[in-house]
C-alpha positions in Angstrom: 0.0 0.0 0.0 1.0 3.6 -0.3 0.1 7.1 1.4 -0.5 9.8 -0.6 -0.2 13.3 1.6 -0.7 16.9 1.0 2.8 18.2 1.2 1.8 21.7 1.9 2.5 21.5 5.8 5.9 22.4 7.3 7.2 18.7 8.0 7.4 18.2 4.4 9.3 20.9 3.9 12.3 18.2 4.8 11.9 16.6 1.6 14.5 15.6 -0.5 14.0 14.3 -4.1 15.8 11.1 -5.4 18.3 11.3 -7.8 18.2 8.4 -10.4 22.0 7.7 -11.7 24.3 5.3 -13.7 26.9 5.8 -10.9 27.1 5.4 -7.0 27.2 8.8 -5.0 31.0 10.0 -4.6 31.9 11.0 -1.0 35.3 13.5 -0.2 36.3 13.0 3.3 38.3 15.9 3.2 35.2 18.2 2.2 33.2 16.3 4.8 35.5 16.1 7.7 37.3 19.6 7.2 34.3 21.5 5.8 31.9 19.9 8.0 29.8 19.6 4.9 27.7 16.7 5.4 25.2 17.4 2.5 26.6 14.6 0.5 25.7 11.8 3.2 22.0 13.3 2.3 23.0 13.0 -1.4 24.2 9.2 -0.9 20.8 8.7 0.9 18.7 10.0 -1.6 20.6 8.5 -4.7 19.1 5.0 -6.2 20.0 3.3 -9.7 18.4 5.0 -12.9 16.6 1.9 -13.8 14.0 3.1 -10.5 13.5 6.6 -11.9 9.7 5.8 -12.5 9.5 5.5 -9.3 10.1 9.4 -8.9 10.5 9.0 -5.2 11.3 11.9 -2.7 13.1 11.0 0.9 12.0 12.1 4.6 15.5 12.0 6.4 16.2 12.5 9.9 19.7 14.0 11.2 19.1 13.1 14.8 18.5 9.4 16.1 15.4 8.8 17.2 13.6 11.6 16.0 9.9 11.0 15.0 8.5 13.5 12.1 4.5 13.7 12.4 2.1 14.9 9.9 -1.7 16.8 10.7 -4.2 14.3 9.9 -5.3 16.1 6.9 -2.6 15.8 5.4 -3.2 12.5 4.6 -5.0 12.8 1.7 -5.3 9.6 -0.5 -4.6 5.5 0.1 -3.4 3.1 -2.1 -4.0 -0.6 -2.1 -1.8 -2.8 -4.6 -3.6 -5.6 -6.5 -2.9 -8.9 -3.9 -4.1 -6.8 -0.6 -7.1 -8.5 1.0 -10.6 -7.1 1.8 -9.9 -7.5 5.5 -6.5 -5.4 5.3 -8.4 -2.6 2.7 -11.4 -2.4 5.7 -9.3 -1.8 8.3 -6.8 0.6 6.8 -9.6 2.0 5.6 -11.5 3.1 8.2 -8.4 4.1 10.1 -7.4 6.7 7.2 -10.8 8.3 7.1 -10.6 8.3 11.2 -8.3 10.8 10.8 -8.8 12.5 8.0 -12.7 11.7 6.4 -12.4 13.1 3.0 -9.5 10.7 2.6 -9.7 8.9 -1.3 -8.9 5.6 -1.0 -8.2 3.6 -4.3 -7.7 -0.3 -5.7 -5.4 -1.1 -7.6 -5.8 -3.3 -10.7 -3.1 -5.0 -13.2 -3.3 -3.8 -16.0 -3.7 -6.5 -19.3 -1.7 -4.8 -21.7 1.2 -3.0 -19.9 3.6 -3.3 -16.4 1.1 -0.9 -14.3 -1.5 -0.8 -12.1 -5.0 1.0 -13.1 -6.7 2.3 -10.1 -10.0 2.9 -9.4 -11.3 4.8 -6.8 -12.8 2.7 -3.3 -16.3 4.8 -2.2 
């Protein structure tokens, strides 16, 4: 299943967007260490092989152990259930999305027959 949020509200501010690459992430310990920039441990966090760009994924990354990031219940604004996910789990995670958040969408997702996707339809 996935979450879909409105990313409008200051927690998601924190985002960082994946980049898709050939290559692995290159790290200089000198600029690290001496500089103290550690911007590039982000950039080996939020780099992934090119053959996931469809994926377009974006990365909430904490820089302190232990640190929980929380979202206002309306920003949850859509669920996403893949094609194998049972009634029972769809129910349930159902009604606890639109607990917190009522005007939540909730969608099924369907393989398609003529491509590598899922087609989803919207759960009322």
């Amino acid at each position: 299943m996935c979450l879909e949020f409105d990313t409008a509200g200051p927690t998601f501010s924190l985002l960082h967007k994946v980049a898709y690459s050939l290559e692995f992430p290159v790290i200089d310990l000198e600029r690290m260490l001496c500089n103290e920039d550690y911007n590039q441990i982000t950039e080996m966090y939020c780099t992934k092989s090119q053959d996931w760009s469809y994926e377009q994924e974006w990365r909430l990354l904490h820089k302190e152990a232990g640190t929980r990031y929380h979202y206002a219940d309306k920003e949850l604004t859509g669920v996403y259930f893949g094609s194998r996910t049972t009634a029972e789990i769809r129910v349930v995670v159902g009604n606890l999305a639109r607990m917190l958040n009522p005007a939540v969408d909730l969608w099924l997702g369907e393989l398609s027959d003529s491509c590598f996707r899922l087609n989803f339809t919207r759960i009322p």
